[in-house]
C-alpha positions as CSV (number, residue, x, y, z in Angstrom):
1,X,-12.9,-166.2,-154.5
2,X,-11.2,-166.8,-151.2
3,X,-12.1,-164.6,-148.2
4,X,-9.6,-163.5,-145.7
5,X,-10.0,-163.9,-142.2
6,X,-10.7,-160.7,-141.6
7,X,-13.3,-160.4,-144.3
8,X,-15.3,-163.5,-143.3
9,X,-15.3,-161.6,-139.6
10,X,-16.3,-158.3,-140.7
11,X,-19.1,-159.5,-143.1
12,X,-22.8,-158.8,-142.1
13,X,-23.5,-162.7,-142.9
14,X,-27.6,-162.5,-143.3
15,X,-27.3,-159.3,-146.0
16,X,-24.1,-160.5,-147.7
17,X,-25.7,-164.1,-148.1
18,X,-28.6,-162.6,-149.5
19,X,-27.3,-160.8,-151.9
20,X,-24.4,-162.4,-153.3
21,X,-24.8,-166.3,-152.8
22,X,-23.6,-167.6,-156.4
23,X,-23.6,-171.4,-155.4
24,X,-26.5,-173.3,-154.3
25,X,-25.2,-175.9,-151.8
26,X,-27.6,-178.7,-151.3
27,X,-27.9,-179.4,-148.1
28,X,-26.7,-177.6,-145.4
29,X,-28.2,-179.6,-142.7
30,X,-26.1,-182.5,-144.4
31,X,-22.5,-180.6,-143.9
32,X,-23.9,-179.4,-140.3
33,X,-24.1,-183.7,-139.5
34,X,-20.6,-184.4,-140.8
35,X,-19.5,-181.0,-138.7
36,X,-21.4,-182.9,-135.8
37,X,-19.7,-186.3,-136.7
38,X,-16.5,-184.6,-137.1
39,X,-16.4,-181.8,-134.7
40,X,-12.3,-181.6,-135.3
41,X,-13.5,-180.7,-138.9
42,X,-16.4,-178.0,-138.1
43,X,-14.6,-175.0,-138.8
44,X,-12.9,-176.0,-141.5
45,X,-15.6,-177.4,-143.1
46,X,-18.2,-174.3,-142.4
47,X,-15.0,-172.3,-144.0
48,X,-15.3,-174.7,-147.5
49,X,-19.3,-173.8,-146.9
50,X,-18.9,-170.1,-147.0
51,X,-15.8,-170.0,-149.7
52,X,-18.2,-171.3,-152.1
53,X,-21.4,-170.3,-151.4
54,X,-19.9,-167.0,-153.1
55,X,-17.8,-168.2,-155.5
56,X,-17.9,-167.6,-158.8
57,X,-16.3,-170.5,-160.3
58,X,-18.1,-171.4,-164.0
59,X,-15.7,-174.7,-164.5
60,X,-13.5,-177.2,-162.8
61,X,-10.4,-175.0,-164.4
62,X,-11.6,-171.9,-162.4
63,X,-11.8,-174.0,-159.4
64,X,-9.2,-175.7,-159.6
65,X,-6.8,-172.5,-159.8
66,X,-7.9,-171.4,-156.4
67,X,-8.4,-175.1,-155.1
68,X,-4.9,-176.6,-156.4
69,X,-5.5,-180.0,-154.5
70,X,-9.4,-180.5,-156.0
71,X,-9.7,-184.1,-157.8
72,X,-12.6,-184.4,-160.9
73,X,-13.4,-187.7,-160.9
74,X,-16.3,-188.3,-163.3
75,X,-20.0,-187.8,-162.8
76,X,-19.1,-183.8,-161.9
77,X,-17.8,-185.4,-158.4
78,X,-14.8,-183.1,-157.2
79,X,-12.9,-184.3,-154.0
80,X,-11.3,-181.2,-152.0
81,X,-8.7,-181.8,-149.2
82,X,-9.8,-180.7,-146.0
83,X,-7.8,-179.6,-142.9
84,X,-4.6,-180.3,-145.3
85,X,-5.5,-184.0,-146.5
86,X,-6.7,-185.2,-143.1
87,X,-10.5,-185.4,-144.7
88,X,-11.8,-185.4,-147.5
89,X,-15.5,-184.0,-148.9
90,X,-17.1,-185.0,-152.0
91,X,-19.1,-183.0,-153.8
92,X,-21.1,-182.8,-157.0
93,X,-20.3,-179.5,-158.8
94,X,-22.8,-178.9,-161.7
95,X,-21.4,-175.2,-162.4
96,X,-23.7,-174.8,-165.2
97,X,-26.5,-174.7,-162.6
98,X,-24.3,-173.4,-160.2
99,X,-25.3,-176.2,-157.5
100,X,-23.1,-178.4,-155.6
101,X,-24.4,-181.3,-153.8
102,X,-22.8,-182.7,-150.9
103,X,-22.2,-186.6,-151.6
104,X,-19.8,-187.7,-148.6
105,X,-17.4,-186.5,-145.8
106,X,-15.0,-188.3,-143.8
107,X,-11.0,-188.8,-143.2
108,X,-8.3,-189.8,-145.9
109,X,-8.6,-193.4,-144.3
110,X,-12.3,-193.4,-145.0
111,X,-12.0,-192.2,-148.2
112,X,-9.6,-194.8,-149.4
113,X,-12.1,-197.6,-148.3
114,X,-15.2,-195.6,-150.2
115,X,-16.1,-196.1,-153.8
116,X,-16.5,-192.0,-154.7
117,X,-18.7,-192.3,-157.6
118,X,-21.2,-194.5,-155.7
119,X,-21.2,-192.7,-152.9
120,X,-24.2,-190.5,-151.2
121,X,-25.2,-189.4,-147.9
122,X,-27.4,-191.5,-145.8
123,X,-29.8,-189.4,-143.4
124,X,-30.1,-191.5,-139.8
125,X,-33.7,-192.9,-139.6
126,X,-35.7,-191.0,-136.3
């Protein structure tokens, strides 16, 4: 389910969140690093967030209807196009749980350099 801009404005985030999050997106804090890595990307990338958060998707097919340019591409890893196909995020969608994990983020060049299956995202040591 896509929001309009309008809806996504006129929501009441906290109570909407609450009450109809369908996805569980693990982590946030790890899509709020790439949005600091990438600050081009951050809207864009919170929109992908809150799209999914309350979708309703129960298989890649449903997905991939409102998501026309999503890639499956084995171990439940789907690749969506950001900001057109200037970046790419990789997820992995277990829609049986209803859980997507965030695996990696960066742009198309990146991506073609970055082995998608193996990939995961490396917190920076403090």
């Amino acid at each position: 389910m896509r929001l309009s801009e309008g809806q996504r404005k006129s929501l009441p985030l906290e109570n909407f969140l609450y009450l109809y999050t369908v996805f569980n997106i693990i982590a946030r804090r790890t899509l709020l690093e790439y949005c600091r890595k990438y600050p081009e990307a951050n809207t864009a990338l919170q929109e992908w967030y809150y799209e999914l958060l309350v979708s309703e998707f129960r298989n890649f097919n449903e997905l991939k209807k409102v998501y026309g340019n999503a890639s499956l591409v084995g171990d439940d890893r789907v690749i969506f196009n950001i900001m057109g196909n200037k970046f790419r995020l990789v997820v992995r969608m277990v829609f049986d749980y209803k859980a997507i994990q965030i695996k990696w983020f960066g742009t198309h060049a990146e991506y073609d350099q970055t082995d998608v299956l193996a990939v995961t995202f490396k917190k920076k040591k403090r």
